[in-house]
N, C-alpha and C positions, 0 to 999 in steps of 0.2 A: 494670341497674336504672335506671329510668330517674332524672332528678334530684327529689329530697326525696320517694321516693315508698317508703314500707312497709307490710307485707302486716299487719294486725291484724284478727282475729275474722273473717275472711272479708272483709275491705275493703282496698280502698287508703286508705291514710291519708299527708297533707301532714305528714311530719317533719322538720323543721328545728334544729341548735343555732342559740340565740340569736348572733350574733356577738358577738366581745366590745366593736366599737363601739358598742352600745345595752345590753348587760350592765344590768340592773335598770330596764330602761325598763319600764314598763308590769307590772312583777311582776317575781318572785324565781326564775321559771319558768327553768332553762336551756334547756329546749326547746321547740317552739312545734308541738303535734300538732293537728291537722283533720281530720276524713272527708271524703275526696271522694264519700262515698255513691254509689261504685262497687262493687259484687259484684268480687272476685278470678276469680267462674266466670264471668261474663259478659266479663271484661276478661283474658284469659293475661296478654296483654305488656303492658299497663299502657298503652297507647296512646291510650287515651281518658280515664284518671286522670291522664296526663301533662298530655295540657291542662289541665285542672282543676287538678293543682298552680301548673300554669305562672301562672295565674290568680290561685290562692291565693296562691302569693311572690309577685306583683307587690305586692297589698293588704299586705302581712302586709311587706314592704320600704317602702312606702309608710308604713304606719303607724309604724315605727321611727323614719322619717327626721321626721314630725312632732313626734313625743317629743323627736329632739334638739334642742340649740338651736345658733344658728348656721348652720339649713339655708337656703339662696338661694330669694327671694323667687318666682321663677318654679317652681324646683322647690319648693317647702309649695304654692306652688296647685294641681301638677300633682296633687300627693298628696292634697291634699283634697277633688279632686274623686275623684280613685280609691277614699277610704276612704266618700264621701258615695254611689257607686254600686252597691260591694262591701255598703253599708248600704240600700240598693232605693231610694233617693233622688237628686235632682238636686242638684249644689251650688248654693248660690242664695246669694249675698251680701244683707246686710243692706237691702240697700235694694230687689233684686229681691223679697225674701221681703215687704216692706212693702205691695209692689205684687198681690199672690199673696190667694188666699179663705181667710179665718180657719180654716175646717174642714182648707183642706191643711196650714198649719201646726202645726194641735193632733196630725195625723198623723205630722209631722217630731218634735214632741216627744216622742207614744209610742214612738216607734219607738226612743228614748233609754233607754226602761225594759223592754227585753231583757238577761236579763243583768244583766253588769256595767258599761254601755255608758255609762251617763252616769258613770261615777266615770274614764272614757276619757277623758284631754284631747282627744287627739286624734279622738278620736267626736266628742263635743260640739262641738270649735270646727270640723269637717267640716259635719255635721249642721245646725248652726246656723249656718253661714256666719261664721266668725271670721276668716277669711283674706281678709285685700282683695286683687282682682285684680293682677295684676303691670303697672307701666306698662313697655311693648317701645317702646323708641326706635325709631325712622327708623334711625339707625346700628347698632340690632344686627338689624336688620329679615334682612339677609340672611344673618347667623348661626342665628339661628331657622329662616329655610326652610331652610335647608340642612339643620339637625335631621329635615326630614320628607320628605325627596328622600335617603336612604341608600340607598333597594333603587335606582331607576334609576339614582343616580352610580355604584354598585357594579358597572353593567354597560358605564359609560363608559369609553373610550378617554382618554390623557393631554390631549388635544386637543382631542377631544368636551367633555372637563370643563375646560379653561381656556377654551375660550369660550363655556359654558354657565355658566360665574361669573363672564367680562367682562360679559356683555352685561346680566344682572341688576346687578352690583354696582354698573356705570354708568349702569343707572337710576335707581336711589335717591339715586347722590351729586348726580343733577343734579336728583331732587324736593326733596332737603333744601337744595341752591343756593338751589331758587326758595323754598322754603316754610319753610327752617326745619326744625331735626332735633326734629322734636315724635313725642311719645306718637304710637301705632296709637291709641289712643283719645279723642287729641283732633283726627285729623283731619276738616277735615269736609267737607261737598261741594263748599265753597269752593274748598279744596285742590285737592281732585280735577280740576274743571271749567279749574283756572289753569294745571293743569299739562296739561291738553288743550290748551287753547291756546298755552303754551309751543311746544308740539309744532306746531301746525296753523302758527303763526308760524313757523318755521322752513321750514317745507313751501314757504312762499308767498315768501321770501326768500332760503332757500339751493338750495332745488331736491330739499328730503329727500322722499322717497316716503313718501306715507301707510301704507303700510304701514311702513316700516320707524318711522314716527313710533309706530303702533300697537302695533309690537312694545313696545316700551316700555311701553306704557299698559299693555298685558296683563302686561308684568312687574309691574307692581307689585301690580295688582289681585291677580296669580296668589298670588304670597308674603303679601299680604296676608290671602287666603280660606284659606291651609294653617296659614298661623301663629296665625289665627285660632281654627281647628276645632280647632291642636293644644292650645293653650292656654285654649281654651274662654271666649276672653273678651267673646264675644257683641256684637261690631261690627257698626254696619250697612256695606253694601256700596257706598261712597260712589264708588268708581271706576266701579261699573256704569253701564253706556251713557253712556262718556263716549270714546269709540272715535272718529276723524274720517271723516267721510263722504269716498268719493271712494277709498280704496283697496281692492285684490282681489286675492286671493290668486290664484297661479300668473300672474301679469300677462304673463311674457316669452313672445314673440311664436317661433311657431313660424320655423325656417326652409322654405323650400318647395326641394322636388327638385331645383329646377331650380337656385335660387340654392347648394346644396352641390355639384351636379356642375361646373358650371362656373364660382363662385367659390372654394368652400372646397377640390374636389379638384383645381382647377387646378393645369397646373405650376410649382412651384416655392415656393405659396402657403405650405406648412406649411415652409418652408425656415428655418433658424436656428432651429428648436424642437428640442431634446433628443431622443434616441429615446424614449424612454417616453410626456413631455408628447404629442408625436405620434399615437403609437400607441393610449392613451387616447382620444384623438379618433376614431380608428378604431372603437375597441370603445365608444361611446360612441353614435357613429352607429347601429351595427349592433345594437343591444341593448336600447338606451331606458335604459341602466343611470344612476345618479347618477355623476359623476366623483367622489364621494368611497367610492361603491359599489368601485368597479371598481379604485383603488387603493389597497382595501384586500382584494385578494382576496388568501388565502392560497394556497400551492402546492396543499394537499389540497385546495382548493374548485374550483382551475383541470383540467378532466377532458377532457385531449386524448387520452386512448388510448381513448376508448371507441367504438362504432359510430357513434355522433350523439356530438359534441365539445359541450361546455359548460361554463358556468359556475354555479355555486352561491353564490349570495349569501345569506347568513345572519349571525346573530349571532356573533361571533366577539373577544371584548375588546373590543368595541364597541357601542352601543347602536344600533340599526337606525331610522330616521325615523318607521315606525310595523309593529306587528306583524303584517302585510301584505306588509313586504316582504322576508319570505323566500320562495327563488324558484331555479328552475333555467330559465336562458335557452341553448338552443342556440346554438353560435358558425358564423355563416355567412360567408359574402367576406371582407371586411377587416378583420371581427372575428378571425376563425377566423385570418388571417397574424399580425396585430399578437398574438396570445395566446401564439402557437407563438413567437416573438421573445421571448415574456416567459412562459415556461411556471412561475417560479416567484414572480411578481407581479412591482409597479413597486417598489422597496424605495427608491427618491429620492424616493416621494412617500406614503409608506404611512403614515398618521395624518398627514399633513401636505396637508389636502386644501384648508386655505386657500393655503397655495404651488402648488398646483396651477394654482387658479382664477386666482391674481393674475400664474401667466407664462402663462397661455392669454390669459386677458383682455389683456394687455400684445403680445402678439403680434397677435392680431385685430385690435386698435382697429388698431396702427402699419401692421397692412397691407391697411387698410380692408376686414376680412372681414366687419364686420358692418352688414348694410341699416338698422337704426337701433337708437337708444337704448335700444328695449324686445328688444335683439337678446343675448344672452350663449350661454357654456357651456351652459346648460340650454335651449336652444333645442334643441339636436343630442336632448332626450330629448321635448320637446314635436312634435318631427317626425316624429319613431319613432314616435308615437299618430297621426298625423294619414296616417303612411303605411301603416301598419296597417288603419285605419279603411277605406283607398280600396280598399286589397286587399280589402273585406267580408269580413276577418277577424271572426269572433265578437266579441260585446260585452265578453264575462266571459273569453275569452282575453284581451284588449288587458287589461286589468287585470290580469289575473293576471301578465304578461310585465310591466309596468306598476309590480306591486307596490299595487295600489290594491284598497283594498275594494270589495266587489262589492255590500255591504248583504243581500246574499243567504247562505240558511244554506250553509256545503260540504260537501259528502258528496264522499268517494273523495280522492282526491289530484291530481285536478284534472286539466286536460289533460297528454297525456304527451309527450316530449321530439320523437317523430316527429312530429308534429300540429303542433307548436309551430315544428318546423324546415320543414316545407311552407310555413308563410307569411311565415317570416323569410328564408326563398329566394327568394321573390315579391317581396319587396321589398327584396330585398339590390344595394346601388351598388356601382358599376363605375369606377376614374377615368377621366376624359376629360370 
């Protein structure tokens, strides 16, 4: 059975005991029965009265915790908006409702004389706006978003999630440097437009890329607009369009054919790298795959026994860049060796894809493998598209091998693995 749900007169009914933390809150009732105005013959398994209880304990928990006293300021808001919706109304604080047509709020007050409603503390002061909004510090700012990023950290990696809460928490410590650890709701465009410039200032003296200045602006904006909606405290958007011109995304520069045959596979070039870091660069060429992709393939994802060899990039204890890039890539040339050398993944580098990048990167600079500044790691996948393209590979295959949205709907499961390994043969390198 499913949770607080019983069968009475033909219905699902929300029954609940009172807990004995709120014991006498709101009546002498010990238990707390509702209809979900479900038919038991239209519902067997109670599957759609579920939700509707699930619905009804939210309110009916909600309302309890307004009864007691001593509940946190941010949680009585979060309830009083819950018990003002579960009542067919907005919460509207005293001063929004001032601003509001006399007619809506003679409706807020009927709506009091249902019932036992208005003899409801916690009705009335919902209804009528008795709860003033919660002021969220600058410093609890990223305790808040984190409250509403549970389902994608849940699908994070150890790794994934400690640099998913450096790179926010270091945003805000260095808004509250410049600005001050003030209220979400007293920041104002001032703010926003000084901590632009922070940023573009630095671009122009230290040499930071606009985007990476940008990331930041979007961090805060982003945690701003969730903590927002979560808490309902009706901010305006003071960070929008305050982004710096001049940066773009995917910026790094393809390498061309000729600069990996006779630079990067030159003799001796990858010498002093690890077999794996190496090998990576192998299947990295050969694939288009992310280096954070590729080592983190599981054993069951790596599929050398089959007719066509591949790899299956998927979600797996990890969270994927975007939900696009799950994908099966045939392993062709130096893919297909380097795989067979690591048939059960790279385990020195496996969630650990910033070590990855920083002894590739560390090796190419020292051995001047890369033609310039806009040159890295993710070149080897910006090449793979560009070598794709010259083979007049399909548009919606380079994507799909790609891991990139097509904007088009899918039908079928897309091209299959011999299709796929015809043109990754076409353009499969050779050293020398």
């Amino acid at each position: 059975m499913p949770d607080y749900l019983t069968k009475r007169n033909g219905y699902w009914q929300y029954h609940r005991r009172v807990p004995k933390a709120f014991a006498g809150l709101g009546g002498k009732s010990k238990f707390i029965v509702i209809t979900t105005k479900i038919p038991v013959a239209e519902d067997r398994s109670g599957s759609k009265a579920a939700r509707v209880a699930a619905r009804l304990n939210e309110q009916q928990e909600a309302h309890w915790r307004s009864l007691a006293s001593g509940t946190p300021g941010k949680q009585r808001w979060r309830d009083a908006v819950t018990i003002a919706r579960s009542m067919g109304v907005d919460y509207l604080t005293p001063d929004e409702a001032a601003r509001r047509d006399i007619g809506e709020l003679l409706t807020r007050i009927e709506t009091l004389n249902v019932g036992d409603r208005k003899t409801d503390v916690a009705v009335v002061d919902a209804v009528l706006g008795a709860v003033e909004k919660p002021k969220v510090m600058l410093s609890d700012l990223f305790t808040e978003y984190e409250k509403t990023q549970q389902t994608p950290l849940s699908k994070m990696s150890p790794d994934q999630r400690r640099k998913w809460t450096s790179a926010k928490k270091r945003a805000v410590e260095i808004l509250i440097e410049q600005r001050g650890n003030k209220a979400l709701q007293d920041l104002t465009r001032a703010d926003a437009v000084a901590y632009a410039d922070y940023w573009e200032g630095r671009t122009i003296a230290e040499g930071i890329s606009p985007n990476s200045a940008n990331k930041n602006i979007s961090h805060i904006g982003g945690m701003i607009k969730a903590v927002n909606k979560r808490l309902a405290l009706g901010l305006d958007s003071v960070f929008s369009g305050t982004r710096i011109d001049g940066g773009r995304d995917g910026s790094r520069a393809p390498f061309t054919v000729d600069h990996i045959r006779k630079v990067i596979l030159a003799p001796d070039a990858l010498d002093g790298l690890n077999d794996e870091a190496r090998d990576v660069i192998y299947v990295a060429m050969e694939t288009g795959c992310r280096p954070s992709e590729i080592v983190n393939l599981s054993k069951g994802r790596i599929k050398l026994g089959t007719e066509i060899p591949y790899i299956r990039v998927e979600a797996e204890g990890r969270l994927l860049k975007t939900e696009h890039s799950e994908r099966d890539i045939p392993l062709v040339g130096m893919a297909l060796e380097a795989m067979k050398r690591h048939p059960a993944g790279f385990p020195r580098y496996h969630d650990r894809g910033s070590t990855l990048s920083a002894t590739l990167m560390k090796h190419m600079k020292a051995r001047k493998l890369l033609p310039t500044d806009r040159h890295s790691v993710y070149s080897f996948r910006h090449a793979f598209k560009d070598r794709l393209k010259a083979a007049e590979c399909p548009e919606e295959m380079v994507d799909e091998l790609m891991g990139h949205a097509t904007g088009k709907p899918k039908y079928g499961d897309g091209y299959g693995l011999q299709l796929k390994a015809k043109y990754l043969q076409a353009i499969a390198l050779t050293v020398g």
